[in-house]
C-alpha angles and dihedrals in degrees: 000000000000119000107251109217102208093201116108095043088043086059114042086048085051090043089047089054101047090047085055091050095036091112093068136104130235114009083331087103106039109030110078080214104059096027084054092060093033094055088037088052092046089055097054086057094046082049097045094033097059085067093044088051099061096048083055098047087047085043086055107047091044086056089046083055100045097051086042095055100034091083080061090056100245136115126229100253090051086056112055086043098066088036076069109040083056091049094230104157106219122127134217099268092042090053086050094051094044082050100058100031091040123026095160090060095037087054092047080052089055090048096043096055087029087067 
């Protein structure tokens, strides 16, 4: 049987994994060992973070509609409450928007579920 030499693929899987981790400090960056562990752990966090995004982005556009709606003397729960009870189908992120591009229309929107 003919003698297999490993090292092409063993290297390009080792030089695949340190330009990953080429961003590191220390031997982070040039030992396999410790750039294995270092890009591993950084995807758990990718992985982990994409879900944490979207409960901050949905944190931050219901605090951009609470202080919008609070000079028309109404909380945010009120709010949305009564953005409910009228169907109109704008989310959250749509009402936030409305509230910082267009203030004039966001504030016809507050008159009109207020009556």
């Amino acid at each position: 049987m003919p003698r297999v030499k490993r090292g092409t693929k063993a290297r390009r899987r080792r030089k695949k994994i340190l330009k990953l981790a080429s961003g590191a400090y220390n031997r982070r960056h040039s030992s396999i060992r410790r750039g294995t562990e270092t890009v591993e752990r950084g995807w758990v966090y990718a992985y982990r973070d994409r879900k944490v995004k979207k409960r901050m982005f949905r944190s931050l556009w219901i605090q951009r509609i609470n202080a919008a709606v609070r000079p028309f003397a109404l909380t945010y729960s009120e709010f949305i409450s009564k953005v409910q009870n009228a169907n109109i189908g704008l989310n959250r992120k749509m009402l936030s928007e409305l509230s910082i591009r267009d203030p004039k229309a966001f504030e016809t929107l507050v008159r009109q579920v207020s009556s």
